[in-house]
C-alpha positions in Angstrom: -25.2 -39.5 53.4 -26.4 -37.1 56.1 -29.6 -35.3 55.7 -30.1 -32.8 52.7 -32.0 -29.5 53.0 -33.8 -29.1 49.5 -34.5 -26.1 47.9 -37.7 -26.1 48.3 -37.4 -26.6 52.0 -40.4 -23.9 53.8 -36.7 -22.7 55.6 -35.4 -21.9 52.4 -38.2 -19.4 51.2 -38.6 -17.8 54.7 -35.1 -16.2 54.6 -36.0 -12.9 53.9 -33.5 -10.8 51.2 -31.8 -7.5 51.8 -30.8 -7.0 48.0 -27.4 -5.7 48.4 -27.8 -4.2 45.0 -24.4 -5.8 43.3 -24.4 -5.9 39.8 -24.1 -8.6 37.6 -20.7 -9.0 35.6 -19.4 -10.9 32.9 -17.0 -13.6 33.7 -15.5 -13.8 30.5 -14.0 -9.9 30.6 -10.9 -10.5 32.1 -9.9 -14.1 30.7 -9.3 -15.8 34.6 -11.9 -18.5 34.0 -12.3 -20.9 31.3 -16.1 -20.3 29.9 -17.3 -23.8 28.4 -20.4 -22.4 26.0 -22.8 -25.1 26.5 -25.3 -23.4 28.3 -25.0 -20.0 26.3 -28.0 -18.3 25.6 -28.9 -15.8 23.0 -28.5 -12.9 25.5 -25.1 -14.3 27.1 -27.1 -14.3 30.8 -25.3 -17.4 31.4 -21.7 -15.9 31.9 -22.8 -13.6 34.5 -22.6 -13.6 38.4 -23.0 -11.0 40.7 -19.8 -9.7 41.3 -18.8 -10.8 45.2 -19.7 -14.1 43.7 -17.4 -14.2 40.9 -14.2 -12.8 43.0 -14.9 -16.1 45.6 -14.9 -18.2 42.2 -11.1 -16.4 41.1 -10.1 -16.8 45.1 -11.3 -20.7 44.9 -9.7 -20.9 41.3 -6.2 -19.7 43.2 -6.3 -22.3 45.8 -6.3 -25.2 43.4 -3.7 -27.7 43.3 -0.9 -26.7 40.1 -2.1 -27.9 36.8 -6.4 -27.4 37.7 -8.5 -24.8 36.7 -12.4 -24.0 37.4 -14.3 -24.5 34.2 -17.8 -22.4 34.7 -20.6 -23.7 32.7 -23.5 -21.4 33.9 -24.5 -18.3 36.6 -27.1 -16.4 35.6 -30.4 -17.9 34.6 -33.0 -15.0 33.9 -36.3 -16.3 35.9 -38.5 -16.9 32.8 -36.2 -19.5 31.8 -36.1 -21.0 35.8 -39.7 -21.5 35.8 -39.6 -23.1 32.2 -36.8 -25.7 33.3 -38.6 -26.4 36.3 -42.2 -27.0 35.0 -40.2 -29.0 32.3 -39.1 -31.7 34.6 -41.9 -31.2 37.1 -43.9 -32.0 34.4 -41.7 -35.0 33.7 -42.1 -36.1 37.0 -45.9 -36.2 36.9 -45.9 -38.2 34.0 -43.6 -40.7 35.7 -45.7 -40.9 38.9 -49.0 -39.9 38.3 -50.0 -40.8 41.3 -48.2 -38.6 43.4 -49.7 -35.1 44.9 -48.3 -31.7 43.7 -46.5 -31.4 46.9 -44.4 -34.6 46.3 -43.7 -33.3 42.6 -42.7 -30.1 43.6 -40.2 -31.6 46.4 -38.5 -34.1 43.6 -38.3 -31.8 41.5 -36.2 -29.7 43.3 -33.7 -32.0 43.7 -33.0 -31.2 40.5 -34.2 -27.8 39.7 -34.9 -24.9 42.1 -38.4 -23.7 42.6 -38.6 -20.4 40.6 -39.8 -18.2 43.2 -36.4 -19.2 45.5 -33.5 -20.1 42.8 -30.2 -19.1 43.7 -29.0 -18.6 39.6 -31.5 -16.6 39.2 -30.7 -14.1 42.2 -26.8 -14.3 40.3 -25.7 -16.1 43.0 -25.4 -19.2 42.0 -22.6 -21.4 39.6 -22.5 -24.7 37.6 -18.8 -25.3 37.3 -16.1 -28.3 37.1 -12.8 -29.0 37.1 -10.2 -28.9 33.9 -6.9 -29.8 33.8 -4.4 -27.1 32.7 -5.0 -27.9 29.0 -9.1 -27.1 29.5 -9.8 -30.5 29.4 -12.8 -31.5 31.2 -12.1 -34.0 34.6 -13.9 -37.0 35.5 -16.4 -36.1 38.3 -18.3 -38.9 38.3 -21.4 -37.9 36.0 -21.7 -35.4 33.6 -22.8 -32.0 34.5 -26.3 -31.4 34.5 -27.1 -35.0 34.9 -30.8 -35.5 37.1 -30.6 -38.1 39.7 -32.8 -40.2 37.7 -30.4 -40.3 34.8 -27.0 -40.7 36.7 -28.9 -43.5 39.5 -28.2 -40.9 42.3 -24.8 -40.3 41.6 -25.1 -36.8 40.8 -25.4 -36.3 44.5 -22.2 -34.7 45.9 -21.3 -37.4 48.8 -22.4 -40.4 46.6 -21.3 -43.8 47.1 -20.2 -45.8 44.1 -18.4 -43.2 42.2 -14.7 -43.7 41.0 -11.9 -43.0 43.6 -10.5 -40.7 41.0 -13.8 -39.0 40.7 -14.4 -38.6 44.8 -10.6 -37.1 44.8 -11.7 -34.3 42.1 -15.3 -33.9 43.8 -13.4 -33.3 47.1 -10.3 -30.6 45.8 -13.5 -29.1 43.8 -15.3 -28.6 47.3 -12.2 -27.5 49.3 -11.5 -24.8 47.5 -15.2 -23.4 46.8 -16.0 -23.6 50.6 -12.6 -22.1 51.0 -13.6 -19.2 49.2 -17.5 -19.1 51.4 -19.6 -20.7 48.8 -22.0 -23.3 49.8 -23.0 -26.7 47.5 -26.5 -28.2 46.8 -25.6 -31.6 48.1 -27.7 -33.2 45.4 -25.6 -31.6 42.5 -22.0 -31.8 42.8 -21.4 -28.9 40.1 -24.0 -26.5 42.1 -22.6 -24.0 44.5 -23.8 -20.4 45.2 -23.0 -17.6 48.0 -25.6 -15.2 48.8 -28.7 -16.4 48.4 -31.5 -17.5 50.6 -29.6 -21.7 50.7 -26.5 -20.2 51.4 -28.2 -17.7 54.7 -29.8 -20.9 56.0 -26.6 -23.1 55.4 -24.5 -20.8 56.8 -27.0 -19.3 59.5 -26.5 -15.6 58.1 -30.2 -14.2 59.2 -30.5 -12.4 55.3 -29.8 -13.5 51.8 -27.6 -10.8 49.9 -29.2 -11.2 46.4 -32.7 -11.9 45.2 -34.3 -12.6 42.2 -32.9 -10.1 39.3 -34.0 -9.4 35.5 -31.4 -8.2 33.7 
């Protein structure tokens, strides 16, 4: 695999962020995109993007193969709950290796979860999606969603090795189309892809992110 740029990369948090001011919209309003509810929260944050992000998603969802559909899982993660999923398995982490410095726990973590200060779902920018056939059913992408690399041996990385052929086939149509549409993946998630936010400037060399962090 070539060399990933994590989240919490110094790069990362030195984009600076011109808010473009876009609001965040529900994806659900128009009945495009098949909404799986297992990341829904009281307040229904989860099914919302920022809108420039959502109409890449509904291009990317047009240039599928017949018969495949996106099915979104979670976009918007308020930052109160960020910083509580990522002291969660930083804190998992530490218990693990004990021995390791803060620096070390904050960089493995963020394989997994983005630092608070610097996460792309909490700017609205960001998506946890998969593929479903034309029925809604859920495709095999080699893990489930959500699954940490310690869990899934690695796997959950986008270019893993090991993974069914079937599985690398859906990982791949799921990429074409999302870069297609401009958005950028977190190599070490398969199901993490964003536009607009401080990973996606650096990725894509655009000198300003578009969104920053946002409370509802």
């Amino acid at each position: 695999m070539d060399e990933i740029t994590l989240m919490s990369d110094p790069r990362v948090a030195a984009i600076p962020v011109q808010d473009c001011g876009e609001p965040l919209v529900d994806v659900r309003l128009d009945g495009s995109l098949l909404v799986d509810p297992r990341k829904q929260d009281p307040a229904d944050a989860f099914a919302h993007l920022r809108r420039g992000v959502l109409e890449r998603l509904l291009k990317a969802q047009a240039a599928l193969p017949p018969g495949l559909r996106l099915l979104f899982v979670e976009g918007y993660r308020p930052p109160a709950l960020q910083r509580s999923y990522f002291e969660e398995y930083a804190d998992e982490l530490r218990a693990e290796h004990p021995d390791w410095p803060e620096d070390r726990i904050r960089t493995a973590a963020s394989r997994y979860v983005s630092p608070p200060e610097i996460a792309p779902h909490s700017a609205g920018a960001a998506v946890d999606l998969t593929l479903a056939d034309a029925d809604g059913r859920e495709l095999d992408l080699g893990t489930r969603m959500n699954a940490s690399p310690e869990e899934s041996a690695g796997a959950c990385y986008t270019e893993a090795p090991g993974i069914s052929p079937e599985a690398r086939a859906h990982r791949r149509t799921l990429g074409a189309a999302l870069t297609g549409a401009g958005l950028v993946n977190y190599p070490t998630e398969w199901w993490h892809w964003s536009y607009g936010d401080r990973y996606w400037a650096l990725q894509t060399g655009n000198p300003t992110a578009l969104y920053g962090p946002k409370d509802r």
